[in-house]
Every structure is written in structure tokens, then in C-alpha cells.
Biopython code that builds the backbone (N, CA, C, O; Angstrom):
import numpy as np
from Bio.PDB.StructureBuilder import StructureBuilder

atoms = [
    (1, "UNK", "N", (-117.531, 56.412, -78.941)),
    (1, "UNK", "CA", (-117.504, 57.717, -79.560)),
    (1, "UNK", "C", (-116.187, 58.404, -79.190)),
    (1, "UNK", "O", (-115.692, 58.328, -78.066)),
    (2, "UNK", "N", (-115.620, 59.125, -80.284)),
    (2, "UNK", "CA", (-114.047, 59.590, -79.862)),
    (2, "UNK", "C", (-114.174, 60.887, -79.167)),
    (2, "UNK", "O", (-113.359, 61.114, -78.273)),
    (3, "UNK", "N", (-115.231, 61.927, -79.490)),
    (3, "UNK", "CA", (-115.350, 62.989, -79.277)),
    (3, "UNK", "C", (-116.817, 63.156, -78.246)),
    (3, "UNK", "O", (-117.791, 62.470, -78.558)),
    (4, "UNK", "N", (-116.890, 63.866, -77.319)),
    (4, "UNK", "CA", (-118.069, 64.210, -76.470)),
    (4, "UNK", "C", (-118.958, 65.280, -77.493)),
    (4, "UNK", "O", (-118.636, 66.031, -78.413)),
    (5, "UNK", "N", (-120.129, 64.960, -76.883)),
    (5, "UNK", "CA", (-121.270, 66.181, -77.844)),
    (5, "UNK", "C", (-120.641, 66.765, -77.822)),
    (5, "UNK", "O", (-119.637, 66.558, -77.141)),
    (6, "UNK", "N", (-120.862, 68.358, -78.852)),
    (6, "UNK", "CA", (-120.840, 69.567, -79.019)),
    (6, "UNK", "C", (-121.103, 70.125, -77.969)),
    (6, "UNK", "O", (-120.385, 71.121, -77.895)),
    (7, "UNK", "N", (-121.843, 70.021, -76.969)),
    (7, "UNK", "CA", (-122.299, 70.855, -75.813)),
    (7, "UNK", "C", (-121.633, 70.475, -74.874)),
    (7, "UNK", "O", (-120.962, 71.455, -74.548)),
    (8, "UNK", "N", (-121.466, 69.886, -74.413)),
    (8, "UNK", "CA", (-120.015, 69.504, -73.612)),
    (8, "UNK", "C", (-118.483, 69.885, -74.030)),
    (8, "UNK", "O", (-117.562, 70.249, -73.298)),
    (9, "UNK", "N", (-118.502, 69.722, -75.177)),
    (9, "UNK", "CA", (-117.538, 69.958, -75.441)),
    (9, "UNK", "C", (-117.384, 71.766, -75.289)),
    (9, "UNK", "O", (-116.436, 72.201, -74.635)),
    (10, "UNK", "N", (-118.120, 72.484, -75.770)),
    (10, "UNK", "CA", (-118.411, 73.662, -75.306)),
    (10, "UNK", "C", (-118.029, 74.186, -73.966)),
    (10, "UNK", "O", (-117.146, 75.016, -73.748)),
    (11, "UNK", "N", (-118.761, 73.631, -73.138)),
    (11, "UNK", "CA", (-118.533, 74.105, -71.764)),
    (11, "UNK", "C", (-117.648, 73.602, -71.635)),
    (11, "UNK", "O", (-117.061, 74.396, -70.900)),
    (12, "UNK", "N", (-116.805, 72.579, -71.824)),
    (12, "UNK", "CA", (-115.491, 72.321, -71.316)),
    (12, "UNK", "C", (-114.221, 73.081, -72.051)),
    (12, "UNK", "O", (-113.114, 72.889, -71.548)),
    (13, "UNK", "N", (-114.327, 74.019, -73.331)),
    (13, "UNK", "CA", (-113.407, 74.990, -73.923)),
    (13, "UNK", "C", (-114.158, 76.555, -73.442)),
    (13, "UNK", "O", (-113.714, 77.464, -74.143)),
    (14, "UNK", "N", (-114.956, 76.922, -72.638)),
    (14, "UNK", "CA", (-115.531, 78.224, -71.815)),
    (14, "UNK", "C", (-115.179, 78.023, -70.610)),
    (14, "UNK", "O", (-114.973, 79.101, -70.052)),
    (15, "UNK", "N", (-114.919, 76.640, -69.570)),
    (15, "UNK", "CA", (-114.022, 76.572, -68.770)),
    (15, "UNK", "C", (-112.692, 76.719, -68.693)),
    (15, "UNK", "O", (-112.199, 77.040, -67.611)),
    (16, "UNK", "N", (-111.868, 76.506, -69.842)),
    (16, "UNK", "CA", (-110.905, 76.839, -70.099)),
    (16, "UNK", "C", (-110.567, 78.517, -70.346)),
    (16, "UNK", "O", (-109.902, 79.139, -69.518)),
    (17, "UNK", "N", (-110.982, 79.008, -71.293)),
    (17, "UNK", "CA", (-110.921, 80.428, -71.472)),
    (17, "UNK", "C", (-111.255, 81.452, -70.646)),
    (17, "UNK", "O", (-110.459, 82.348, -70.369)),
    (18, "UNK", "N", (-112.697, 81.379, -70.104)),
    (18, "UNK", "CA", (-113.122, 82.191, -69.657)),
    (18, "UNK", "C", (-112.268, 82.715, -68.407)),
    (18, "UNK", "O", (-112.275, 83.940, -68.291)),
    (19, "UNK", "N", (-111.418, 81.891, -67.301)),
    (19, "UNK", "CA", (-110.546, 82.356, -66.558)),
    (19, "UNK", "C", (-109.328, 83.048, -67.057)),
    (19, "UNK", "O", (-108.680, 83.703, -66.241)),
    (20, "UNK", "N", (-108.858, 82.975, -68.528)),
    (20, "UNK", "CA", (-107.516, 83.167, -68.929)),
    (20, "UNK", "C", (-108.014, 84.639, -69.628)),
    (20, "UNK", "O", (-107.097, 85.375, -69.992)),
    (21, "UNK", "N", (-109.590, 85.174, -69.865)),
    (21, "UNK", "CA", (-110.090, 86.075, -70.278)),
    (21, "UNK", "C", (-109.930, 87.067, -69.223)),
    (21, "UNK", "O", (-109.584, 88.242, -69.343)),
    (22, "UNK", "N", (-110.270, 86.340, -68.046)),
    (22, "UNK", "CA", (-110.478, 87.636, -67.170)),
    (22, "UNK", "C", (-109.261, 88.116, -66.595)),
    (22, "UNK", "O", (-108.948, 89.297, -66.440)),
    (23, "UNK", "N", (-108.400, 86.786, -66.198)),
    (23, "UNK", "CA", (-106.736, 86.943, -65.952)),
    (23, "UNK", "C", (-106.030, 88.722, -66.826)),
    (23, "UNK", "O", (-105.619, 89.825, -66.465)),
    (24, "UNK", "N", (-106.307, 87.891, -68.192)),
    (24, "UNK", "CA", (-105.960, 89.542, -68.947)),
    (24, "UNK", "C", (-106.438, 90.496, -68.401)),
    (24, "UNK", "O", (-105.687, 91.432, -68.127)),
    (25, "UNK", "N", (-107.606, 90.558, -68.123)),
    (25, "UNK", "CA", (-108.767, 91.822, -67.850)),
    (25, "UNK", "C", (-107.603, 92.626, -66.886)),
    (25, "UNK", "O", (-107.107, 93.709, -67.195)),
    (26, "UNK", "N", (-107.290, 91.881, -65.695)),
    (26, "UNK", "CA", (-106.401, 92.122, -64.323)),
    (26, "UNK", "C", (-105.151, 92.284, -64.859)),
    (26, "UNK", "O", (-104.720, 93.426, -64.701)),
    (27, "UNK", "N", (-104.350, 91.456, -65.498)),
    (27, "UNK", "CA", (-103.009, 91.493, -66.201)),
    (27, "UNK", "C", (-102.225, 92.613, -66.956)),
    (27, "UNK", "O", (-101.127, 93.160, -66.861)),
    (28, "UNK", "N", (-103.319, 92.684, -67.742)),
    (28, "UNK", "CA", (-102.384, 94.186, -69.072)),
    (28, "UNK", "C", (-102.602, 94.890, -68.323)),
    (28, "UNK", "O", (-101.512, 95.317, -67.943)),
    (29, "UNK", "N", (-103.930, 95.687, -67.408)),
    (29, "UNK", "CA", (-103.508, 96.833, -66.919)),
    (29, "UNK", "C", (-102.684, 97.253, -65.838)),
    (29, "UNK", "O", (-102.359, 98.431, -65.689)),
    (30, "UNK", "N", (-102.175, 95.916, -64.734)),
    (30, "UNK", "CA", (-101.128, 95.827, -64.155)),
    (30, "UNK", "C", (-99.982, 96.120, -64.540)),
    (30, "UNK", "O", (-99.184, 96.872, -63.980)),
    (31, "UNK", "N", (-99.798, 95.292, -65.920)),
    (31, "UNK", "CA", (-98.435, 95.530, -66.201)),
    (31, "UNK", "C", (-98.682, 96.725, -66.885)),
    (31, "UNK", "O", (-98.042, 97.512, -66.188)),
    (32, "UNK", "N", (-99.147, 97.341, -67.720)),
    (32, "UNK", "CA", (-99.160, 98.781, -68.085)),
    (32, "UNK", "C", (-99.026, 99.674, -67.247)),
    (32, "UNK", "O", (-98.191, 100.545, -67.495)),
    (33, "UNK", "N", (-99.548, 99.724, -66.401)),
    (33, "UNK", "CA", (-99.510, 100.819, -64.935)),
    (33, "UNK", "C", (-98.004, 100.623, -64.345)),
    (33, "UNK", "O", (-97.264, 101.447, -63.809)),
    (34, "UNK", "N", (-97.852, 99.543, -64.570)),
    (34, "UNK", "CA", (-96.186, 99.484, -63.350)),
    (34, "UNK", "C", (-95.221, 99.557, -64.087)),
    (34, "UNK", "O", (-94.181, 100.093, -63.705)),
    (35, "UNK", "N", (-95.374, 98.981, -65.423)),
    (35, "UNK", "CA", (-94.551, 99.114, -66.532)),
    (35, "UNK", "C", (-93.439, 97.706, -66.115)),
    (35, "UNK", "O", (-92.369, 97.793, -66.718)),
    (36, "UNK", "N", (-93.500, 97.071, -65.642)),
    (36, "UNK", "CA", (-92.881, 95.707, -65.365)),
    (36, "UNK", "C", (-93.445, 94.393, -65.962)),
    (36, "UNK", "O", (-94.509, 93.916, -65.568)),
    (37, "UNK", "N", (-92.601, 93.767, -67.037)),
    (37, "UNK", "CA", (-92.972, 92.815, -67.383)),
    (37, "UNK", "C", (-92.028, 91.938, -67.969)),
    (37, "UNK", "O", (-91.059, 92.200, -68.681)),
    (38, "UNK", "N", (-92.573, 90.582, -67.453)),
    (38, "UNK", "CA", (-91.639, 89.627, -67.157)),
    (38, "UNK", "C", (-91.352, 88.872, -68.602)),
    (38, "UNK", "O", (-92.209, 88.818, -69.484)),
    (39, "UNK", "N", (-90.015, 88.290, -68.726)),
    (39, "UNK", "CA", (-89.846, 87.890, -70.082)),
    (39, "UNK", "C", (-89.332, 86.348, -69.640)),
    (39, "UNK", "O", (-88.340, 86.298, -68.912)),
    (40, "UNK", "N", (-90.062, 84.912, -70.112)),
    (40, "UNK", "CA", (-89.828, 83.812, -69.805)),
    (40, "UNK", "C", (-89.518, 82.792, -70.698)),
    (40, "UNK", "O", (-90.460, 82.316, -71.332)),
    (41, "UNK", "N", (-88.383, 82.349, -70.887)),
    (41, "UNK", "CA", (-88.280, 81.084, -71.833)),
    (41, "UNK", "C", (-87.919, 79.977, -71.166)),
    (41, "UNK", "O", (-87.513, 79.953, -70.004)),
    (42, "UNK", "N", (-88.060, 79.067, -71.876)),
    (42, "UNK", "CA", (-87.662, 77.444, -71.723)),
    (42, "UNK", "C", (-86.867, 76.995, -73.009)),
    (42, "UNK", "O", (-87.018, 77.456, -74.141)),
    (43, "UNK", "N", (-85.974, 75.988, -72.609)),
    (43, "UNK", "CA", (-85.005, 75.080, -73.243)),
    (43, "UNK", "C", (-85.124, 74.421, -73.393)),
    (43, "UNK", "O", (-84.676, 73.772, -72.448)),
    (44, "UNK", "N", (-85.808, 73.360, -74.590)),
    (44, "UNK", "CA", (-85.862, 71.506, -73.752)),
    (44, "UNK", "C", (-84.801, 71.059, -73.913)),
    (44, "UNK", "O", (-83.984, 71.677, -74.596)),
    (45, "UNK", "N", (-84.446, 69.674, -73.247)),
    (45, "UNK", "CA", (-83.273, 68.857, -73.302)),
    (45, "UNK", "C", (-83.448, 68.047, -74.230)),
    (45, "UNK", "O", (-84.630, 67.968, -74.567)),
    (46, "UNK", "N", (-82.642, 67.307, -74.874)),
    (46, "UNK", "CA", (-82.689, 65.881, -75.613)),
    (46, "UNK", "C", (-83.715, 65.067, -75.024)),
    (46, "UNK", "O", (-84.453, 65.544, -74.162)),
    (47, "UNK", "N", (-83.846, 63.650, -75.490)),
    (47, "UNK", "CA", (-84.902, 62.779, -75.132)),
    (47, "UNK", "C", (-84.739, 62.381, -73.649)),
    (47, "UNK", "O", (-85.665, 62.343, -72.838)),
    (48, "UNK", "N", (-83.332, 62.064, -73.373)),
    (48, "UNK", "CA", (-82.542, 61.675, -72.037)),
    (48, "UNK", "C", (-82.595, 63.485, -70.957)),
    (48, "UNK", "O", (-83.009, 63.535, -69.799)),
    (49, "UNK", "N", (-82.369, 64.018, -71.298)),
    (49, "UNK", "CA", (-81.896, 65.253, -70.269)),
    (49, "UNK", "C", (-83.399, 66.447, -69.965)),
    (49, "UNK", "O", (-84.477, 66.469, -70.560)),
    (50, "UNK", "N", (-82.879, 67.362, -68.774)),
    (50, "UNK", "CA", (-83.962, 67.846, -68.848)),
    (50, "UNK", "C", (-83.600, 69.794, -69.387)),
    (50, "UNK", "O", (-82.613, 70.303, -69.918)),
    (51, "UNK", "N", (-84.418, 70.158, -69.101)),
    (51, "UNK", "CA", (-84.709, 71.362, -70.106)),
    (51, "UNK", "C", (-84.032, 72.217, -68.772)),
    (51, "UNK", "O", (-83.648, 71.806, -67.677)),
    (52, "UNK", "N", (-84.077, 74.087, -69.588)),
    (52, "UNK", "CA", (-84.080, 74.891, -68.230)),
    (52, "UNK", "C", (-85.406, 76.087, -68.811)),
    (52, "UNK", "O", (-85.935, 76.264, -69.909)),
    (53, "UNK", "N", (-85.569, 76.710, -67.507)),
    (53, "UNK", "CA", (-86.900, 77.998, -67.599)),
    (53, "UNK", "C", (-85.297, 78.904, -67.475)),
    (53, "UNK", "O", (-84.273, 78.526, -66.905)),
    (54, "UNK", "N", (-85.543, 80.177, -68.216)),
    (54, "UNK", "CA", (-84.922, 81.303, -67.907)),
    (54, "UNK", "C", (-86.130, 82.146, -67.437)),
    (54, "UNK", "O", (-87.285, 81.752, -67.594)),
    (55, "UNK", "N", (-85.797, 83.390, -66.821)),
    (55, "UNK", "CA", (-86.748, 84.257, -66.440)),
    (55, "UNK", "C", (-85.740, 85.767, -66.442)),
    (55, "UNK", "O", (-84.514, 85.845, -66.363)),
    (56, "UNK", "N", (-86.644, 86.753, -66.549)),
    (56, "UNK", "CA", (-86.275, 88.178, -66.823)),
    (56, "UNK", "C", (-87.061, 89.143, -66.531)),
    (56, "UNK", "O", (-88.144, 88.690, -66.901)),
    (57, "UNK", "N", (-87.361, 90.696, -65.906)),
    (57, "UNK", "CA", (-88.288, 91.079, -65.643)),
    (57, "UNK", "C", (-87.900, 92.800, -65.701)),
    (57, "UNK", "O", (-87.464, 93.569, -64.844)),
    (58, "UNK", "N", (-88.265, 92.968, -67.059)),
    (58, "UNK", "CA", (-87.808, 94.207, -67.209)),
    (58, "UNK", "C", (-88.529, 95.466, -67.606)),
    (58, "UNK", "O", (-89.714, 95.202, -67.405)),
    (59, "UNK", "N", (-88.456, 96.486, -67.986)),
    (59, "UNK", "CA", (-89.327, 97.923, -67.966)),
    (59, "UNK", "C", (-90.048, 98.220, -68.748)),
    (59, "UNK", "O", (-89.566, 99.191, -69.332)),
    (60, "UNK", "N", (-91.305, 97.871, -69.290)),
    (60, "UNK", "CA", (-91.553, 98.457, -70.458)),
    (60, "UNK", "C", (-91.941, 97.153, -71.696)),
    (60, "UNK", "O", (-91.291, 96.111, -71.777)),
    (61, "UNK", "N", (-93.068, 97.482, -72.543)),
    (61, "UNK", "CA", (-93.437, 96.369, -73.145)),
    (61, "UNK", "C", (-92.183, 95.854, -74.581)),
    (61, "UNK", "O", (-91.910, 94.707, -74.935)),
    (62, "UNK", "N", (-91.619, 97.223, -75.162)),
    (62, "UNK", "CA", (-90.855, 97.309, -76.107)),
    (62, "UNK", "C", (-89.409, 96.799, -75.560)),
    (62, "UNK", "O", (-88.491, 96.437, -76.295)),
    (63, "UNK", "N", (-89.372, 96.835, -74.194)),
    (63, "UNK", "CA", (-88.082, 96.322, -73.785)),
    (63, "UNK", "C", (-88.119, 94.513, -73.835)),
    (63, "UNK", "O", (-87.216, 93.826, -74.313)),
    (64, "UNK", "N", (-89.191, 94.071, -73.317)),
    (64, "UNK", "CA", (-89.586, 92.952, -73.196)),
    (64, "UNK", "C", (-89.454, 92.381, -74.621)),
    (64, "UNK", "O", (-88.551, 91.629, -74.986)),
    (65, "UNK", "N", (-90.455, 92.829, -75.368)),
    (65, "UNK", "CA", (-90.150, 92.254, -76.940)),
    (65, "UNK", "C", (-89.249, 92.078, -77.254)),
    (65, "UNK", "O", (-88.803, 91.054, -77.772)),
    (66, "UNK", "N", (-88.463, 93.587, -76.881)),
    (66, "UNK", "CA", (-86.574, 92.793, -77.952)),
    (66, "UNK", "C", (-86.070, 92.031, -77.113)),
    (66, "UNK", "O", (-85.422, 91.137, -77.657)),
    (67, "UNK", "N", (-86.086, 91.956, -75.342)),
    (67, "UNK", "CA", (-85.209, 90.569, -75.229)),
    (67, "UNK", "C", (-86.299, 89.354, -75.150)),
    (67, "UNK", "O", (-85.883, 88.703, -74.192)),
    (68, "UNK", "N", (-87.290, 88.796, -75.564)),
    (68, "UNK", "CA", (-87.850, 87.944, -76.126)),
    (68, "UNK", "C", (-86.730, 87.676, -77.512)),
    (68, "UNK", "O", (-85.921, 86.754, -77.617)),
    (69, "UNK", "N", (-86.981, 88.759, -78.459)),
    (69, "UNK", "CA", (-86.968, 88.180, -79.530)),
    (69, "UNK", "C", (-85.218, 88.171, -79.730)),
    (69, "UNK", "O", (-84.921, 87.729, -80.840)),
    (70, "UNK", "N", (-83.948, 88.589, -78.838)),
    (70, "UNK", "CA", (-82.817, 88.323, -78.547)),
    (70, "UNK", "C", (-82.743, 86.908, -77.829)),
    (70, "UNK", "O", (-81.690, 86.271, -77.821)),
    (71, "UNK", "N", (-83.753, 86.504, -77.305)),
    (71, "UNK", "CA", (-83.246, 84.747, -76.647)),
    (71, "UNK", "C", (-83.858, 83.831, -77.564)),
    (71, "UNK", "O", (-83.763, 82.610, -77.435)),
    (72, "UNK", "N", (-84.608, 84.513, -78.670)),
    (72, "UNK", "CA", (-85.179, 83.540, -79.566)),
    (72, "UNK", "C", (-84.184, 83.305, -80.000)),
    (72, "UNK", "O", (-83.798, 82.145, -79.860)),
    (73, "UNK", "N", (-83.084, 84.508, -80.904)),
    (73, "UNK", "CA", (-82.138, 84.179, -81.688)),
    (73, "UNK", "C", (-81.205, 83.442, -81.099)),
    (73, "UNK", "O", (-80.459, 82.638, -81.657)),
    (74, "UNK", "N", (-81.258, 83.807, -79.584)),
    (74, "UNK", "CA", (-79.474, 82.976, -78.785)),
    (74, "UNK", "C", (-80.020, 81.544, -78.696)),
    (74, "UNK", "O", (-79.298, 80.620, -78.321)),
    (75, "UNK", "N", (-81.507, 81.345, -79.100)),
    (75, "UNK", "CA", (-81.445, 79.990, -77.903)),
    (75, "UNK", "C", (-81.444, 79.168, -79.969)),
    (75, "UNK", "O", (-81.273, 77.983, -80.255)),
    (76, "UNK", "N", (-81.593, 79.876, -80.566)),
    (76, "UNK", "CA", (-81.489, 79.125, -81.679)),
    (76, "UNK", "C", (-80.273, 79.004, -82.226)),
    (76, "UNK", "O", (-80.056, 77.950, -82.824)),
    (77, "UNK", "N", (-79.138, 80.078, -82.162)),
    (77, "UNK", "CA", (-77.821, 79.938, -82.529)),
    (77, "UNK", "C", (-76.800, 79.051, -81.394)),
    (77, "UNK", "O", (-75.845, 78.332, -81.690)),
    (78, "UNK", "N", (-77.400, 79.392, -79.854)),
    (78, "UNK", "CA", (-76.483, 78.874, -79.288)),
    (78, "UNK", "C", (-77.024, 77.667, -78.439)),
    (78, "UNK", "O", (-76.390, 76.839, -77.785)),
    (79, "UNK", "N", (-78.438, 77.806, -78.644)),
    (79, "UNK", "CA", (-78.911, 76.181, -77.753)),
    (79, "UNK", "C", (-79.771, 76.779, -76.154)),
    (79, "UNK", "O", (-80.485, 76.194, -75.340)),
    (80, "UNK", "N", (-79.261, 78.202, -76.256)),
    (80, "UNK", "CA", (-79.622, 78.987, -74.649)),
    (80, "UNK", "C", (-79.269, 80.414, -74.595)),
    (80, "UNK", "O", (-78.150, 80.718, -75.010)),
    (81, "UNK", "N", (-80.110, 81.415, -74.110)),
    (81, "UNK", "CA", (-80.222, 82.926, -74.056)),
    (81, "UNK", "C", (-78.582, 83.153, -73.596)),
    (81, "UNK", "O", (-77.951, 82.185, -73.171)),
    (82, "UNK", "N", (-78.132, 84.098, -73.678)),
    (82, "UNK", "CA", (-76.748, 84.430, -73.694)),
    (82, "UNK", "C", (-76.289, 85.062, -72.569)),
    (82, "UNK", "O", (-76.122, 86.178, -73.059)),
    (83, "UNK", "N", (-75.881, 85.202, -71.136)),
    (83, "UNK", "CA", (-75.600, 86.323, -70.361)),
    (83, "UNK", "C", (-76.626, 85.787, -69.373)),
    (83, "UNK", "O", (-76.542, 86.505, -68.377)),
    (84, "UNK", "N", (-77.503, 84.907, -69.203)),
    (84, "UNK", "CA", (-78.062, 84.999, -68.154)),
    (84, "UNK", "C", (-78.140, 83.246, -67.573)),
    (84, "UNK", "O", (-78.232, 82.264, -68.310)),
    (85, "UNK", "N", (-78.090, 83.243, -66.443)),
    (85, "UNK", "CA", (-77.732, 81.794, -66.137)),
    (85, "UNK", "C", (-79.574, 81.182, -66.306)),
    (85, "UNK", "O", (-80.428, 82.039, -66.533)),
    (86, "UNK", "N", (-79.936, 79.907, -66.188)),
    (86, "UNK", "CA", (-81.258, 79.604, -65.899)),
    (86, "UNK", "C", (-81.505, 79.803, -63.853)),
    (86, "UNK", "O", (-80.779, 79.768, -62.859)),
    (87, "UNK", "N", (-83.181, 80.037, -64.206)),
    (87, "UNK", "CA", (-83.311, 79.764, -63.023)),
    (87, "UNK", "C", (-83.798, 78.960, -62.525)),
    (87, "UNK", "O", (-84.292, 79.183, -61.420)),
    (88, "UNK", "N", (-83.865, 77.924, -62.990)),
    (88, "UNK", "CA", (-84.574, 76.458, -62.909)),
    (88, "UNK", "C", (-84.103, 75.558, -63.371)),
    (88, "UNK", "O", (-83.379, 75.987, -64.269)),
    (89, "UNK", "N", (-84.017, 73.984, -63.310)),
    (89, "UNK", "CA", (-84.481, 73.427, -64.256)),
    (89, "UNK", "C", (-85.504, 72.500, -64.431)),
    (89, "UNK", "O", (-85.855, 71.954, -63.385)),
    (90, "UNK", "N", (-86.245, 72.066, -65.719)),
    (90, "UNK", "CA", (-87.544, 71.580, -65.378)),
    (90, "UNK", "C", (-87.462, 70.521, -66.308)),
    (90, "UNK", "O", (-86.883, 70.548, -67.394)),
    (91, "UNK", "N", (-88.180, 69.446, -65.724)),
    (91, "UNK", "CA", (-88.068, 67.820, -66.185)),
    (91, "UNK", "C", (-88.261, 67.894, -67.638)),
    (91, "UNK", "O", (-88.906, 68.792, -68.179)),
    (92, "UNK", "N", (-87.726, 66.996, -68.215)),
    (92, "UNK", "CA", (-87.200, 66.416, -69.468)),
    (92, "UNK", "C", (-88.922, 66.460, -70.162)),
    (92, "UNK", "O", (-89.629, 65.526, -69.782)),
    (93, "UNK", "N", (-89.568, 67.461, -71.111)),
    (93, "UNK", "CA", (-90.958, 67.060, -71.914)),
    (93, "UNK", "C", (-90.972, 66.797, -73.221)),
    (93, "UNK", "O", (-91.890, 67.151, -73.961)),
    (94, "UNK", "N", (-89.807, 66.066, -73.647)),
    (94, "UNK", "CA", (-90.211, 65.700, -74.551)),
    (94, "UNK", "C", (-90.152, 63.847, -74.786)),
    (94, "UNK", "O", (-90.109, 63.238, -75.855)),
    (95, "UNK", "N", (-90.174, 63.181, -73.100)),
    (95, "UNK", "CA", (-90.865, 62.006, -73.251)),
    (95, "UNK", "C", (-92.550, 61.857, -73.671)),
    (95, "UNK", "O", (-93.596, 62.465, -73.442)),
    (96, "UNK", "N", (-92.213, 60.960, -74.235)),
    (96, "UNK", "CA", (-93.773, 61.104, -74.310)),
    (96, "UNK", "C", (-94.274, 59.084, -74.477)),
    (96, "UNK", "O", (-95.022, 58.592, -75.321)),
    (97, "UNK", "N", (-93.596, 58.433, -73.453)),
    (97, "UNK", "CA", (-93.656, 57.067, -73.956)),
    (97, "UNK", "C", (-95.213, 56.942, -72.512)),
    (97, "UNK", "O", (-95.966, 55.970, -72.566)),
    (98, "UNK", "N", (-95.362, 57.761, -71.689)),
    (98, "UNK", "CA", (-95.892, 57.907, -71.003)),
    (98, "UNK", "C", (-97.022, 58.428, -71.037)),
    (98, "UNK", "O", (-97.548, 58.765, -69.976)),
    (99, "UNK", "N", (-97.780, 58.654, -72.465)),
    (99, "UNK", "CA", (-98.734, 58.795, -73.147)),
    (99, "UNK", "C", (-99.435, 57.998, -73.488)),
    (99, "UNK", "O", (-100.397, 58.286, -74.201)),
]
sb = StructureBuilder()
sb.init_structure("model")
sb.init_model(0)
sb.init_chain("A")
sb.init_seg("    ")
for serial, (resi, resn, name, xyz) in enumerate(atoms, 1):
    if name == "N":
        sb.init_residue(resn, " ", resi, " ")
    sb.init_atom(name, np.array(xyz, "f"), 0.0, 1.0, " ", f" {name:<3s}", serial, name[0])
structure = sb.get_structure()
């Protein structure tokens, strides 16, 4: 059989969520109250190389959005967010021969 019952399968997608439900519960009103929130992208590398995480952590939800949606555009025009170095880098995911 490719797929487990329905009922299993169930409890194993309410194990999943239900922690990432309550996470929020704790989350938005943190960051609403402090007004700090962090803005995170990744790069992947070619098949051979590995990727980088950028990270950012700035005031305000409307601030966050536009530089989200400013490293969308840099990492699509230039390959990587513009002005800020990475702070990581993280192994190559788009092998997948290891599947």
C-alpha cells in the first residue's frame, strides 16, 4: 500500500501543525509587542556548490515586507540581496541523487 489509512495519516498531519499553530499563538504577539521582526532568505547554489542564508532584523511588519520583497527582486536580478553580506552558508539542496 503506497499511502497509510486515513487515520494515521491524520494524526500524523495534526502532529505536524498543531505545534506550528501554537508557535504563532506565542509568535505574532511577540513580534507585535516588540515590533522586531526578522527578515530571512536563502540562495541555492548550482548542482555542485552550496547556497547562502541571509538574515535581517528590523522594526516593524511594513518594514520587513519591503525588504523581503527588495531581496526578492536583488536575488532575482542579481543572484543575491544587495548590501548585505550572507551569514551563513548552507549545504548544496538541490542534490537530490540521495533520494
Amino acid at each position: 500500500m503506497m499511502f497509510s489509512p486515513l487515520p494515521g495519516r491524520l494524526v500524523g498531519q495534526a502532529l505536524e501543525w498543531i505545534p506550528a499553530l501554537l508557535a504563532t499563538v506565542v509568535v505574532w504577539p511577540w513580534r507585535a509587542c516588540t515590533g522586531i521582526w526578522p527578515v530571512v532568505a536563502y540562495t541555492l547554489g548550482m548542482a555542485d556548490q552550496s547556497g547562502y542564508l541571509y538574515l535581517a532584523t528590523v522594526g516593524g511588519r511594513a518594514a520587513a515586507d519591503t525588504l523581503a520583497l527588495q531581496w526578492a527582486a536583488d536575488i532575482g536580478r542579481h543572484g543575491r540581496p544587495q548590501g548585505v553580506e550572507p551569514a551563513e552558508v548552507v549545504a548544496d539542496r538541490t542534490d537530490l541523487t540521495g533520494l
